[in-house]
N, CA, C and O of each residue as an XYZ file, in Angstrom:
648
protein
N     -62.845     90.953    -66.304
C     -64.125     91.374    -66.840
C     -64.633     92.589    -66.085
O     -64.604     92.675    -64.858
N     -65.215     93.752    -67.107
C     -65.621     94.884    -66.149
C     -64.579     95.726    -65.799
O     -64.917     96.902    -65.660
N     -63.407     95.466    -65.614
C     -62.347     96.536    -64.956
C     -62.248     97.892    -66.013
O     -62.008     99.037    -65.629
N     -62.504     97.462    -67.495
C     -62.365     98.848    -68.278
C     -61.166     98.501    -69.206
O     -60.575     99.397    -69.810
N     -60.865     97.385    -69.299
C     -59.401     97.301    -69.950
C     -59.442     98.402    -71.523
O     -58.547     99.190    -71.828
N     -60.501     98.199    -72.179
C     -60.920     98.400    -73.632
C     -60.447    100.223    -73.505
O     -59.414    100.779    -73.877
N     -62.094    100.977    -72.601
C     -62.127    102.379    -72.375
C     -60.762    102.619    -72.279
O     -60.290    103.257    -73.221
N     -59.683    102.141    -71.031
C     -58.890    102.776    -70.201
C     -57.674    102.736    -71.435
O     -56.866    103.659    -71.535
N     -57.654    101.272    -72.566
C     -56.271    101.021    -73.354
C     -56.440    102.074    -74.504
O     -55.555    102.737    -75.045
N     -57.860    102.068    -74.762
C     -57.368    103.122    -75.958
C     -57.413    104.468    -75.527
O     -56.883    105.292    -76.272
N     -58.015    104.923    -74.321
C     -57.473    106.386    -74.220
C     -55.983    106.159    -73.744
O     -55.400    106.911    -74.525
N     -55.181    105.699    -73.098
C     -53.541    104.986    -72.730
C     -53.381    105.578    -74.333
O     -53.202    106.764    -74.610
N     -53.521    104.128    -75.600
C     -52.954    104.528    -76.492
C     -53.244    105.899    -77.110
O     -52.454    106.284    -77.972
N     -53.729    106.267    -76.956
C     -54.317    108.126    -77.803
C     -53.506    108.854    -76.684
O     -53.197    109.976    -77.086
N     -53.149    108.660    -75.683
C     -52.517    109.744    -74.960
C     -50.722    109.243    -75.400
O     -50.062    110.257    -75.173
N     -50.103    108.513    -75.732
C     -48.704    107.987    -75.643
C     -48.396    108.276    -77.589
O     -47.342    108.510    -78.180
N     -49.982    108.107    -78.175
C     -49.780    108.078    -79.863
C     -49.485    106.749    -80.048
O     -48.928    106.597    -81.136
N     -49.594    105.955    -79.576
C     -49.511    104.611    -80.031
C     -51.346    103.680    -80.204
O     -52.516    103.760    -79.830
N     -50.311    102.787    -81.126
C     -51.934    101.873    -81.389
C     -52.275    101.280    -80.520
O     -51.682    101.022    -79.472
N     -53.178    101.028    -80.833
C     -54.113    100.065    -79.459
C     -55.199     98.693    -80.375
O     -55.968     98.688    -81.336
N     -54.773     97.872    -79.578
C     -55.517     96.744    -80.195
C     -56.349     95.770    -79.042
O     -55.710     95.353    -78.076
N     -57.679     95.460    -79.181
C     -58.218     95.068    -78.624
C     -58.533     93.509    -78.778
O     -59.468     93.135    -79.485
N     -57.604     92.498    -77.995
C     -57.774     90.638    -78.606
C     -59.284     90.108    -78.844
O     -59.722     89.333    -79.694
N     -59.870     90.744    -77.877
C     -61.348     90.118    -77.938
C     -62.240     90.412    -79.357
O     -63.056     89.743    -79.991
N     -61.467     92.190    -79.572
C     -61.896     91.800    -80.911
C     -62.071     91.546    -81.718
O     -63.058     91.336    -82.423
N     -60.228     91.485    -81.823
C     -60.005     90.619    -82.998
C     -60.254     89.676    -83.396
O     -60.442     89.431    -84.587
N     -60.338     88.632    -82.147
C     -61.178     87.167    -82.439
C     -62.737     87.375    -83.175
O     -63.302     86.561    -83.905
N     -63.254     88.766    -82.730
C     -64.669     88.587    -83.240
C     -64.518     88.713    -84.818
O     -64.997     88.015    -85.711
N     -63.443     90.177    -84.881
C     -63.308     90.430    -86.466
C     -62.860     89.331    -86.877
O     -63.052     89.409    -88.090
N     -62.355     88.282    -86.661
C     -61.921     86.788    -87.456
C     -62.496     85.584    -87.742
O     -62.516     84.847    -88.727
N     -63.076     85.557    -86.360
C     -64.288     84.220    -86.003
C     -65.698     84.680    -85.465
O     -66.517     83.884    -85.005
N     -65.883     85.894    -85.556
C     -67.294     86.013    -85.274
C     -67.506     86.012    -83.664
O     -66.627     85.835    -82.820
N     -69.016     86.276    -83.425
C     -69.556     86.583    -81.825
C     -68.584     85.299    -80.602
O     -68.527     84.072    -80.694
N     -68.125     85.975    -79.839
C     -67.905     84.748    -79.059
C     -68.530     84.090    -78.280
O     -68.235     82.936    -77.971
N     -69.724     84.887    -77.738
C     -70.632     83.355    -77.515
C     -70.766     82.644    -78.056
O     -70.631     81.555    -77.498
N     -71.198     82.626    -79.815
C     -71.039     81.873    -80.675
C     -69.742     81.051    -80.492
O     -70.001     79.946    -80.018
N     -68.825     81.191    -80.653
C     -67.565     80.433    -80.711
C     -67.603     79.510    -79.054
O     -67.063     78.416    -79.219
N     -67.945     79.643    -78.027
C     -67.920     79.339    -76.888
C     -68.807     78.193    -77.309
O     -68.318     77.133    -77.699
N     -70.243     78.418    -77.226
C     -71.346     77.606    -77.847
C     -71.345     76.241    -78.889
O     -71.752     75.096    -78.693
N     -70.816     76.767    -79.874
C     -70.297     75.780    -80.866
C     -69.272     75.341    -81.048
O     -69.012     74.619    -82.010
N     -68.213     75.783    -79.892
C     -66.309     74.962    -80.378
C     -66.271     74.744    -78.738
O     -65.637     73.740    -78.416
N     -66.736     75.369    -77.835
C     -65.950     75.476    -76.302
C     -65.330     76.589    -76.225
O     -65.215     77.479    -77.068
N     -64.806     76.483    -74.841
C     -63.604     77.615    -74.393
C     -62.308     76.995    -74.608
O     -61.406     77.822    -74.742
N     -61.913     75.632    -74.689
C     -60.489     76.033    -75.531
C     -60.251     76.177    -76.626
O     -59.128     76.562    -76.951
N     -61.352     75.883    -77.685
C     -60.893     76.790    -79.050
C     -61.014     77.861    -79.114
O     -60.610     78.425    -80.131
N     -61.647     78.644    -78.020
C     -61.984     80.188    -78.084
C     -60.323     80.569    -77.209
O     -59.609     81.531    -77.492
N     -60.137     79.912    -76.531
C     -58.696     79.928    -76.117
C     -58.038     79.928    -76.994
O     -58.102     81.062    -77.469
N     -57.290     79.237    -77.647
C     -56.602     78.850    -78.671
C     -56.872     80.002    -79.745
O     -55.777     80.419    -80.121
N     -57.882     80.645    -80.354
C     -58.176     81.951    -81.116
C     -57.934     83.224    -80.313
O     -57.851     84.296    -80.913
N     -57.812     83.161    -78.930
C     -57.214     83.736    -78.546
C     -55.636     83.934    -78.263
O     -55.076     85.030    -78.286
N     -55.199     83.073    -78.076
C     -53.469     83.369    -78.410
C     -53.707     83.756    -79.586
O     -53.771     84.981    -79.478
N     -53.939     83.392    -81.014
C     -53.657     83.843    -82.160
C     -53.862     85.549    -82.259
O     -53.372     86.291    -83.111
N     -54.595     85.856    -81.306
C     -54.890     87.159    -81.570
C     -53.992     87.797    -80.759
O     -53.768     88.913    -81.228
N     -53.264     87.556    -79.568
C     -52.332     88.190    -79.337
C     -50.865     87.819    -79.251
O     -49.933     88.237    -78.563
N     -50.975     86.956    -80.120
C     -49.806     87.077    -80.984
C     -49.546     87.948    -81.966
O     -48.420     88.354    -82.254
N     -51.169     88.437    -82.815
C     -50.881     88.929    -83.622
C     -51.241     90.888    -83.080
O     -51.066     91.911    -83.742
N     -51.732     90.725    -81.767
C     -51.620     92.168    -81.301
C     -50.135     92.531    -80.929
O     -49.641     93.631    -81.179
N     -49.597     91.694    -80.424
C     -47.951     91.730    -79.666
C     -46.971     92.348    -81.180
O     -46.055     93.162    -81.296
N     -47.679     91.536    -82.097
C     -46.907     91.643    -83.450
C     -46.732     93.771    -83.950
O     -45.815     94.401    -84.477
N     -47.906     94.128    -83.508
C     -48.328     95.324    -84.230
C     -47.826     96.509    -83.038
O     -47.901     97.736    -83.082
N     -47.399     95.782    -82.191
C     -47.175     96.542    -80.873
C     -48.114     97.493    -80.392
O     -49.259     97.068    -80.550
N     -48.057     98.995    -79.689
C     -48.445     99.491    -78.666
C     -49.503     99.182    -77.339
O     -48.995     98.665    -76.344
N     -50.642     99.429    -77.330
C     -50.965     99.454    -75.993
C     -52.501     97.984    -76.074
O     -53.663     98.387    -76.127
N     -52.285     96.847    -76.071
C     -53.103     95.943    -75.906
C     -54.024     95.853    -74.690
O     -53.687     96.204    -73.560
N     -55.023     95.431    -74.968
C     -56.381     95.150    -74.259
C     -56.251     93.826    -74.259
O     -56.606     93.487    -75.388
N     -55.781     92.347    -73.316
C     -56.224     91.421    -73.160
C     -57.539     90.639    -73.092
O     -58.315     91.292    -73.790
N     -58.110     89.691    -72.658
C     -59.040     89.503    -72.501
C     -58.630     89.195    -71.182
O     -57.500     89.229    -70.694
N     -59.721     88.889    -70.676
C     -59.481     88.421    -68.996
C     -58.975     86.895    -68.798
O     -58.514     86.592    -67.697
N     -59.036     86.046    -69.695
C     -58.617     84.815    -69.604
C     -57.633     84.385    -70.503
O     -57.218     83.248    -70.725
N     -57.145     86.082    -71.261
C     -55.772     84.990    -71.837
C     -54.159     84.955    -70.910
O     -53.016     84.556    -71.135
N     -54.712     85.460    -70.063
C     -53.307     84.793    -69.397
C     -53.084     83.838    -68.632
O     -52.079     83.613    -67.958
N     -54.481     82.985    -68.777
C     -54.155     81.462    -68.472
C     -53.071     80.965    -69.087
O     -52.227     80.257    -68.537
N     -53.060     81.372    -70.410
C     -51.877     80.790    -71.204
C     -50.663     80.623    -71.269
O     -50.050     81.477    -71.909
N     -49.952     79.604    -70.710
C     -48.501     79.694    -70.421
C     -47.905     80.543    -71.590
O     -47.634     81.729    -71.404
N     -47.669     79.835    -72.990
C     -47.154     80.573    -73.772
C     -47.614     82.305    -74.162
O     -46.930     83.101    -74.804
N     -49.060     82.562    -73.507
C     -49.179     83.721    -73.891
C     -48.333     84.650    -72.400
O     -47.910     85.784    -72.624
N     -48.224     84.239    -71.437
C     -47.587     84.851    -70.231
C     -45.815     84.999    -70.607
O     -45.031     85.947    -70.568
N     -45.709     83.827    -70.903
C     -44.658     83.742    -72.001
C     -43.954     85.119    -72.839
O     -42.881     85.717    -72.758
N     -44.914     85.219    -73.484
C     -45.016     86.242    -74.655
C     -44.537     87.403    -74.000
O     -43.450     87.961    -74.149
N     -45.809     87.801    -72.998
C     -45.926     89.197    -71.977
C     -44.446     89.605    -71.472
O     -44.033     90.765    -71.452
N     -43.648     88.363    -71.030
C     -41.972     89.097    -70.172
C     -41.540     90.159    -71.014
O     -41.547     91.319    -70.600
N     -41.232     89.912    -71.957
C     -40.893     91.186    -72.831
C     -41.705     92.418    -73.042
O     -41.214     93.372    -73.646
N     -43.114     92.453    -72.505
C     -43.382     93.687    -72.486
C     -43.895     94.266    -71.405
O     -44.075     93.550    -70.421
N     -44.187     95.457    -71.351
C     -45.089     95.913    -69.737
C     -46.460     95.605    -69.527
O     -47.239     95.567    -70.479
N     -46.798     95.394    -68.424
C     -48.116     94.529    -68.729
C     -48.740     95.468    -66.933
O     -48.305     95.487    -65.781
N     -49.982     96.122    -67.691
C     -50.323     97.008    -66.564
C     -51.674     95.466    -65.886
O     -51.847     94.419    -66.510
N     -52.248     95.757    -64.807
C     -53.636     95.077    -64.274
C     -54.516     95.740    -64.018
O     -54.420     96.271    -62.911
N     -55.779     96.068    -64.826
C     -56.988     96.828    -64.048
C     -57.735     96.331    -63.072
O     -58.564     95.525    -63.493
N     -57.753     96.495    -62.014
C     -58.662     95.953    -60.729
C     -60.181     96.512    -60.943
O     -60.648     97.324    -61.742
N     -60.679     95.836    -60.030
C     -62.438     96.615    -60.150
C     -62.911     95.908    -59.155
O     -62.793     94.693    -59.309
N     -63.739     96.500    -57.535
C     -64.040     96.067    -56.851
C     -64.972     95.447    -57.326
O     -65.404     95.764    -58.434
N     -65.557     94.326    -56.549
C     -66.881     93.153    -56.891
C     -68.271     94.115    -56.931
O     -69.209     94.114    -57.729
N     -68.009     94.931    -55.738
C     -69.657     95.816    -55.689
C     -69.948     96.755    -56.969
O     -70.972     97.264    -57.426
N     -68.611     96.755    -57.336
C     -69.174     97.992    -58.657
C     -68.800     97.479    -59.668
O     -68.837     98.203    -60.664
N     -68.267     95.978    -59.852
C     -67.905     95.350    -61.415
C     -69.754     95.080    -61.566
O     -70.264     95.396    -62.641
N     -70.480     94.612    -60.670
C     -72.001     94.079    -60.559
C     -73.161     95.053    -61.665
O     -74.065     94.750    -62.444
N     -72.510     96.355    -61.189
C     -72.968     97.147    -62.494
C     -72.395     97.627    -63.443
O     -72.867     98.658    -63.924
N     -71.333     97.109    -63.953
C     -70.717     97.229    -65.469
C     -70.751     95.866    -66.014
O     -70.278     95.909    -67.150
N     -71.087     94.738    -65.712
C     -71.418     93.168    -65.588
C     -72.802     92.941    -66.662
O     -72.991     92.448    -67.774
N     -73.787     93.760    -65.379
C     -75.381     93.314    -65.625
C     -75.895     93.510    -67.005
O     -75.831     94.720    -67.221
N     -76.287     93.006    -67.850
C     -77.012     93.002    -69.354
C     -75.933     92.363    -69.915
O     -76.308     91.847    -70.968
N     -74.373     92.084    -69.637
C     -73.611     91.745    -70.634
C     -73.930     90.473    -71.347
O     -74.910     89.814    -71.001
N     -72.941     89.993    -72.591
C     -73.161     88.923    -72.923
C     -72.006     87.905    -72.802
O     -71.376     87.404    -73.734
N     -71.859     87.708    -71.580
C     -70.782     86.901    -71.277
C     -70.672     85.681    -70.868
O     -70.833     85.334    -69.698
N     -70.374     84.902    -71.852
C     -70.306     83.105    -71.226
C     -69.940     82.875    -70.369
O     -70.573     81.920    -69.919
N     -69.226     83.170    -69.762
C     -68.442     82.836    -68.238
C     -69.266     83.445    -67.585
O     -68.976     83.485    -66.389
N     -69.951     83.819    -67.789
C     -70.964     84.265    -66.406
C     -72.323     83.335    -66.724
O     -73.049     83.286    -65.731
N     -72.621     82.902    -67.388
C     -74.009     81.989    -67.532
C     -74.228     81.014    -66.720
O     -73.556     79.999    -66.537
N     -75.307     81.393    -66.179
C     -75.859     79.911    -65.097
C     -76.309     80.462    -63.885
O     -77.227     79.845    -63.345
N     -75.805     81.679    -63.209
C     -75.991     81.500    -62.260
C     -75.700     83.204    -61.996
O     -75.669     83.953    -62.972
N     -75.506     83.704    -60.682
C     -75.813     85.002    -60.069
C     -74.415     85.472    -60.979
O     -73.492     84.677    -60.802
N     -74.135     86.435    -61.772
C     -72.872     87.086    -62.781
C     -72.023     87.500    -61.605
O     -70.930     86.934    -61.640
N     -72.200     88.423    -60.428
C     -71.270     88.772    -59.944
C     -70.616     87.352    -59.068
O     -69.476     86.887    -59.058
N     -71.400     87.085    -58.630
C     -70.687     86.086    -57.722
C     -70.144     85.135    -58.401
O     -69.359     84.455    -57.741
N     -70.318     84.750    -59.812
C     -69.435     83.804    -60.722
C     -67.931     84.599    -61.296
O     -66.879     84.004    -61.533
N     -68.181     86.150    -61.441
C     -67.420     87.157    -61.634
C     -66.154     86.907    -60.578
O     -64.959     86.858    -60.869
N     -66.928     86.729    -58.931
C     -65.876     87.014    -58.066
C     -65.253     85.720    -58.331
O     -64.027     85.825    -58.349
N     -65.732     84.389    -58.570
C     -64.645     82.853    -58.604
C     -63.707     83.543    -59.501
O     -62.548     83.934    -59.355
N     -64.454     83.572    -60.363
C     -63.508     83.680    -61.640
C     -61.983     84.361    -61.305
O     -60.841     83.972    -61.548
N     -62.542     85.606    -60.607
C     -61.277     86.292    -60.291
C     -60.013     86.155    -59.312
O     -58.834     86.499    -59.223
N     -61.270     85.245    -58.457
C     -60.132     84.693    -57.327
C     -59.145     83.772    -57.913
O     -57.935     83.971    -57.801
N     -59.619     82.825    -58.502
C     -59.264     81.877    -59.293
C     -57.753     82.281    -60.377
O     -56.907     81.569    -60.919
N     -57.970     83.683    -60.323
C     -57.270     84.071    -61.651
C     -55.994     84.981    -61.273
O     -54.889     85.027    -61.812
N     -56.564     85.767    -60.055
C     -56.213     86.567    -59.196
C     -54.301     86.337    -59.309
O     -53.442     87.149    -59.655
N     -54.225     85.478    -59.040
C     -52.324     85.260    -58.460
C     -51.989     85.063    -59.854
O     -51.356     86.105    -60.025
N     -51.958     84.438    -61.040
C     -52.174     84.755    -62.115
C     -51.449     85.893    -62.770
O     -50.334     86.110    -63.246
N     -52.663     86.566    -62.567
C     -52.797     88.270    -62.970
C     -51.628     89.153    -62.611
O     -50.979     89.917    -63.326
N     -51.478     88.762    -60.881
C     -50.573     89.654    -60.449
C     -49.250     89.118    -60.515
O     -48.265     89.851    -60.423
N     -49.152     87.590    -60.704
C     -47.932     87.345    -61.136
C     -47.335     88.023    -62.643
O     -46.132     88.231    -62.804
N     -48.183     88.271    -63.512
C     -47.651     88.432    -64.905
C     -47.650     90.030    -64.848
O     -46.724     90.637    -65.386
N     -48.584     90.651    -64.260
C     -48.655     92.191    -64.217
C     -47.355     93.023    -63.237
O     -47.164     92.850    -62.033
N     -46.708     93.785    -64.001
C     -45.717     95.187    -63.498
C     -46.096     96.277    -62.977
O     -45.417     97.297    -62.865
N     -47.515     96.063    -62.537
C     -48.607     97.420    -61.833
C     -49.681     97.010    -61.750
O     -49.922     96.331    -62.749
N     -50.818     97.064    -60.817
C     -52.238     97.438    -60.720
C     -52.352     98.657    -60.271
O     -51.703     99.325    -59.466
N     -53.497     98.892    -61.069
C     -54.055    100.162    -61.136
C     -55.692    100.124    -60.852
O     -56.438     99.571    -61.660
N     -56.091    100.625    -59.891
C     -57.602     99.936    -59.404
C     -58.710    101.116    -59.848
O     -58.828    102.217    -59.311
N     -59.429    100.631    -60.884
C     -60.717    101.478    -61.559
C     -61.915    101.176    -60.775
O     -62.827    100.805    -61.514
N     -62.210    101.203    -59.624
C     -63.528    101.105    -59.001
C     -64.069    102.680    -58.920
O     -65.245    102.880    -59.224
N     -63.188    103.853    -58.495
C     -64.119    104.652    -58.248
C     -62.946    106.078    -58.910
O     -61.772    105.957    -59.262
N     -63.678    107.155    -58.891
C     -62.735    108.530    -59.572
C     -63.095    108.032    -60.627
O     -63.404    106.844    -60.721
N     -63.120    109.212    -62.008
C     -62.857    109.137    -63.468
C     -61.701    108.048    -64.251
O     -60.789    107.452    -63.679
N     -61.883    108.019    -65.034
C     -61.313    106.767    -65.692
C     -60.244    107.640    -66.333
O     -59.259    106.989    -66.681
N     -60.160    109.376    -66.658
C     -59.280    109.792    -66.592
C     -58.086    109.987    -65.985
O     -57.012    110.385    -66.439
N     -58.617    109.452    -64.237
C     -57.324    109.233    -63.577
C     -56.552    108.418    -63.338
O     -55.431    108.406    -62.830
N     -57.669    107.208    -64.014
C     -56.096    106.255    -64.001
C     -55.552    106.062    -65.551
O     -54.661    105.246    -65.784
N     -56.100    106.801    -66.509
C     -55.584    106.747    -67.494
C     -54.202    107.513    -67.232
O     -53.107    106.972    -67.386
N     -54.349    108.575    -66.899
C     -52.886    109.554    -66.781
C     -52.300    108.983    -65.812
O     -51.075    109.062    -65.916
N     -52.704    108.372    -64.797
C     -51.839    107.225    -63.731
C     -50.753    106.546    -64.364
O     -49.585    106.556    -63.975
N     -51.439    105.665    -65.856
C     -50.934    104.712    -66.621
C     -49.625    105.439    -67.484
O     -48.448    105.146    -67.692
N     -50.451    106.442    -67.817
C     -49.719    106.951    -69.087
C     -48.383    107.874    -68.328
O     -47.519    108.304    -69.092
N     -48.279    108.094    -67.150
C     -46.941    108.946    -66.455
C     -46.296    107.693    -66.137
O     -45.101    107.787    -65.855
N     -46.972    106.188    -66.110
C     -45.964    105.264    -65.601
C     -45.193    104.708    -66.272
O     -44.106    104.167    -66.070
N     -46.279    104.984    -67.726
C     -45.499    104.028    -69.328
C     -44.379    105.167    -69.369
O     -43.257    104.674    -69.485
N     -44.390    106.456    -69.310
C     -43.582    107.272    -69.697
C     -41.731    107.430    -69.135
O     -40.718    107.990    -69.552
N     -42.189    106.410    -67.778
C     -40.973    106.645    -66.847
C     -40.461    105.188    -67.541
O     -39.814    104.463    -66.786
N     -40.640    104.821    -68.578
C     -39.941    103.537    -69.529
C     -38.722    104.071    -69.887
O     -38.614    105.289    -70.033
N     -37.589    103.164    -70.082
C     -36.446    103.558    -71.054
C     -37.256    104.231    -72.222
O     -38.351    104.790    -72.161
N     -36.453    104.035    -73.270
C     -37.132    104.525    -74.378
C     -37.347    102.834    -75.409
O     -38.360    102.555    -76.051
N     -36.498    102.234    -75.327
C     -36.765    100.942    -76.037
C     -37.664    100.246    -75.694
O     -38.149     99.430    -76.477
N     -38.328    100.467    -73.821
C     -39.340     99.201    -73.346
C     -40.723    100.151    -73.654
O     -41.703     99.483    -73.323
N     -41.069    101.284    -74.098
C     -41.750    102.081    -74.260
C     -42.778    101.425    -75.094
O     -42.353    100.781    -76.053
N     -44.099    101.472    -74.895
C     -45.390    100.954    -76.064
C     -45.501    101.693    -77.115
O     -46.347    101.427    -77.969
């Protein structure tokens, strides 16, 4: 949450010419607000609508935007071996202000960043187990780690290419 996955994937995809698909939104374009869905089903049916959506981003290929919690998913980590799977980092002091006003269930109840940081610790080995790079967006233009990304996708064969 906060690292930029969305900003950083579709300028990635506009710089490589490939599509870019964003899971979180697809769940919205399918099932509507996800607080809503959180609210009225839980987080594992919002789970569960989430694999569907990147299954069906994996399907369309190029440069995907995860959500931050679908790689809880065995079968969706699963999925990922076959492709390159970058990690956006974001220190705690400066996720606090890309965080504040959001509308994010996982943060409800209590202080956002400091539920931000469980979350991440929590998720942390996770992340870096399934990820082939971090790339840390706390500070510099978001242009630089876009071209960071996009010289690293480039040093791909040509078949593992997004």
């Amino acid at each position: 949450m906060g690292a930029g996955k969305t900003s950083v994937g579709r300028r990635v995809a506009r710089a490589l010419g490939a599509p870019f698909s964003d899971t979180d939104k697809l769940v919205v374009r399918d099932h509507g607000p996800i607080r809503d869905l959180f609210l009225a089903h839980g987080e594992p049916h919002f789970r569960a609508l989430e694999r569907e959506a990147v299954v069906e981003a994996l399907g369309h290929g190029g440069v995907i935007a995860l959500g931050g919690g679908a790689v809880l998913d065995p079968s969706t980590r699963e999925r990922l071996t076959a492709h390159r799977v970058v990690l956006l980092t974001v220190a705690p002091h400066v996720v606090a202000s890309r965080i504040h006003g959001d509308d994010r269930p996982l943060l409800d109840g209590e202080d956002p960043t400091a539920r931000w940081q469980r979350i991440y610790e929590e998720r942390r080995p996770i992340y870096e187990s399934t990820a082939d790079i971090a790339f840390d967006t706390s500070s510099g233009p978001l242009s630089r780690v876009v071209d960071d990304i996009v010289a690293w996708a480039r040093t791909a064969p040509a078949e593992e290419r997004p």
